[in-house]
C-alpha positions in Angstrom: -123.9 177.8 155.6 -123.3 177.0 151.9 -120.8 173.4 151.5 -117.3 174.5 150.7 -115.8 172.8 147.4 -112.7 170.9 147.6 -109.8 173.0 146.3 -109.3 170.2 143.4 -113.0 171.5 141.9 -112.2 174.8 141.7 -108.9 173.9 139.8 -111.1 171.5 137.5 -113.5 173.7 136.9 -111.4 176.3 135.7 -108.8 173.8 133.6 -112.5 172.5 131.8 -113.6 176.7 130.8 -110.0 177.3 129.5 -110.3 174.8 127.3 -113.6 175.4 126.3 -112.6 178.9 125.6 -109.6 177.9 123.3 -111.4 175.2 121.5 -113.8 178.0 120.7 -111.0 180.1 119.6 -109.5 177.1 117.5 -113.0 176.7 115.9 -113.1 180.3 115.0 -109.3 180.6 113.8 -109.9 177.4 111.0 -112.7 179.1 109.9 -111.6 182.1 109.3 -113.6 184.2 111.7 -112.5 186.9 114.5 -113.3 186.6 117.9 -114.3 189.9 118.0 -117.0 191.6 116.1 -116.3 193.6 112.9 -118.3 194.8 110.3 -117.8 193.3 107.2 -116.1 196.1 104.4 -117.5 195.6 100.8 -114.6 195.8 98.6 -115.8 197.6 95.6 -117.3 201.3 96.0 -121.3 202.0 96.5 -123.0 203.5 93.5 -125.3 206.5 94.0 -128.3 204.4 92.6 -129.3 200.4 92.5 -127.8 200.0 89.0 -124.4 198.5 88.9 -121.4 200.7 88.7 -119.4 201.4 85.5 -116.4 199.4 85.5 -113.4 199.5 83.8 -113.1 197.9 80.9 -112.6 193.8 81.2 -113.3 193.7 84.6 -115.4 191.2 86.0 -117.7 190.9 89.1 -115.5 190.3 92.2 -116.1 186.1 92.3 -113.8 186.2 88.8 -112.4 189.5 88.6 -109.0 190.0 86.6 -106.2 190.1 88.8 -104.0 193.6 88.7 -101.1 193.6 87.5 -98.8 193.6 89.8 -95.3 194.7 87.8 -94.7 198.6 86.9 -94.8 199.5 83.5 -91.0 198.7 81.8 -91.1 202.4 80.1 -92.4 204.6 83.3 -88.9 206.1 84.4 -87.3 206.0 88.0 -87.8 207.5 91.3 -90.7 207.8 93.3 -93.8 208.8 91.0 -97.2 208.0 90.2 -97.4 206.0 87.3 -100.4 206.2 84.8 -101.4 203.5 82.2 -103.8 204.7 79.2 -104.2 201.1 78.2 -105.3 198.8 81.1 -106.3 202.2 83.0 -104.5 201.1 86.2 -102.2 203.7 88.6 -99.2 202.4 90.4 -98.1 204.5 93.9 -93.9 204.2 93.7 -91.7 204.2 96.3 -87.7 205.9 96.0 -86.9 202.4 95.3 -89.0 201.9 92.3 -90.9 199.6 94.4 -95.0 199.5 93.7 -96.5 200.6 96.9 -100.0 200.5 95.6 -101.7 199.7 92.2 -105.5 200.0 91.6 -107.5 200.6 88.7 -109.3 203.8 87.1 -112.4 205.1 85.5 -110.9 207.7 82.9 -112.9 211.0 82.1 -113.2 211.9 78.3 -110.0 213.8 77.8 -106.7 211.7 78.4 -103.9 212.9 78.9 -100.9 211.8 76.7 -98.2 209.9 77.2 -95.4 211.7 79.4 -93.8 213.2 82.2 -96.2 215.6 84.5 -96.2 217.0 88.0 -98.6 217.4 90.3 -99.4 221.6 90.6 -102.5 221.7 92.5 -104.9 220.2 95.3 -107.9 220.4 96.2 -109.8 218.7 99.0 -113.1 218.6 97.6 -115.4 220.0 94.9 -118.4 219.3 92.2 -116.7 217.1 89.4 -117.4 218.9 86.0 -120.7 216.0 86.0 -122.1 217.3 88.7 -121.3 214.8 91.1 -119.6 215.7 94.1 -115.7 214.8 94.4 -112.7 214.4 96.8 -109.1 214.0 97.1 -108.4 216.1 93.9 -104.5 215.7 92.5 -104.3 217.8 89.2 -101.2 217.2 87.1 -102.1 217.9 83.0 -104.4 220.1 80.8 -105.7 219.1 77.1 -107.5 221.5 74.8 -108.7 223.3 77.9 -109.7 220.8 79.9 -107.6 220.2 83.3 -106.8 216.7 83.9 -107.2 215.2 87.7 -107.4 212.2 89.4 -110.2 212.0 92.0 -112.8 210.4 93.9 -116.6 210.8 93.9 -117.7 211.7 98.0 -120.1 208.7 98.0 -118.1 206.2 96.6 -119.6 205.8 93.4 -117.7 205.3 89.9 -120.5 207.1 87.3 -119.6 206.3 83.5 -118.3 210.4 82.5 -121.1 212.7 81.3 -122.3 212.3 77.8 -121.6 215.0 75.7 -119.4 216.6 78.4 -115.1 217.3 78.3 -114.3 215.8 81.4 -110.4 215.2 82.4 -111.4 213.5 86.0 -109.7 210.0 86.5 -112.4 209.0 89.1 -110.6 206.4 91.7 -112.3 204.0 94.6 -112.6 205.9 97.7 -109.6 203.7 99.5 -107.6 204.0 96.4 -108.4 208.2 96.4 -107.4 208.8 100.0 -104.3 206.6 99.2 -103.4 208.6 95.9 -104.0 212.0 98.1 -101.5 211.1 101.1 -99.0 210.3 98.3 -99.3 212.8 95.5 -98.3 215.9 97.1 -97.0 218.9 95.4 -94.5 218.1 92.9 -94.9 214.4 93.1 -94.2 213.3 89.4 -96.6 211.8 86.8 -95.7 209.5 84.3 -98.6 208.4 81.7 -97.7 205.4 79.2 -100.0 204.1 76.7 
């Protein structure tokens, strides 16, 4: 017959693993880590090939990149909207309260749209991009000299400069930012587009 502990050990014991276990935890917590295990998300999209992706103009790798700007454009009206600016090619997601719920930047096609106030017609869940590359999340809202003007993202995550030679109105997003725009631009959703 095994020895039976005294009922002090079995307390001790237990007291010295529960500390163990949240010194661990404290370890983990100062450096940043989760207990659990979670698989790390990269932040910018995936490129169909090994070459880096285009980027939007002055943007720089993600150790240095430019931060967004945060405010909404002065001149973009009121009300909830999706706000569009030419210049630093960056979309803002407004609340009712005029309040930016989201702003990311863009990859614009080679038609723009101009500057003004546009609403969101037509959806589309998915299609081939007018480049041949295969697109989601589809929120049209203008047309110039023929060409229909979207915003979108490419199915693999990729952010392709626009085809040479080619019309193309698509304002390719990141995949987060396109399922994001998607859930928010629904039919009738304004548009505004600022220089």
């Amino acid at each position: 017959m095994p020895a039976r502990l005294p009922s002090w050990a079995w307390v001790t014991g237990l007291t010295t693993g529960a500390i163990a276990v949240v010194a661990v935890l404290g370890v983990q917590a100062d450096q940043g880590t989760k207990p659990t295990a979670s698989a790390a998300r990269p932040s910018t999209p995936a490129t169909a090939d090994a070459k880096p992706s285009a980027e939007p103009e002055g943007k720089e790798k993600e150790t240095g990149a430019k931060p967004k700007e945060s405010a909404v454009p002065a001149d973009s009206g009121t009300g909830r909207r999706i706000v569009y600016s030419l210049g630093t090619r960056q979309v803002w997601l407004v609340d009712a309260s005029d309040a930016p719920r989201r702003s990311f930047e863009v990859w614009p096609g080679t038609v723009a749209p101009d500057p003004g106030t546009y609403t969101i017609g037509t959806r589309t869940d998915a299609t081939t991009g007018s480049d041949g590359v295969d697109i989601e999340h589809i929120v049209y809202f203008a047309a110039k000299s023929g060409v229909s003007i979207a915003f979108s993202n490419a199915v693999d995550g990729s952010s392709p400069p626009p085809a040479e030679g080619r019309s193309t109105g698509g304002i390719r997003v990141a995949k987060a930012d396109g399922e994001a725009l998607w859930t928010f631009g629904t039919t009738g959703t304004t548009v505004r587009v600022v220089e």
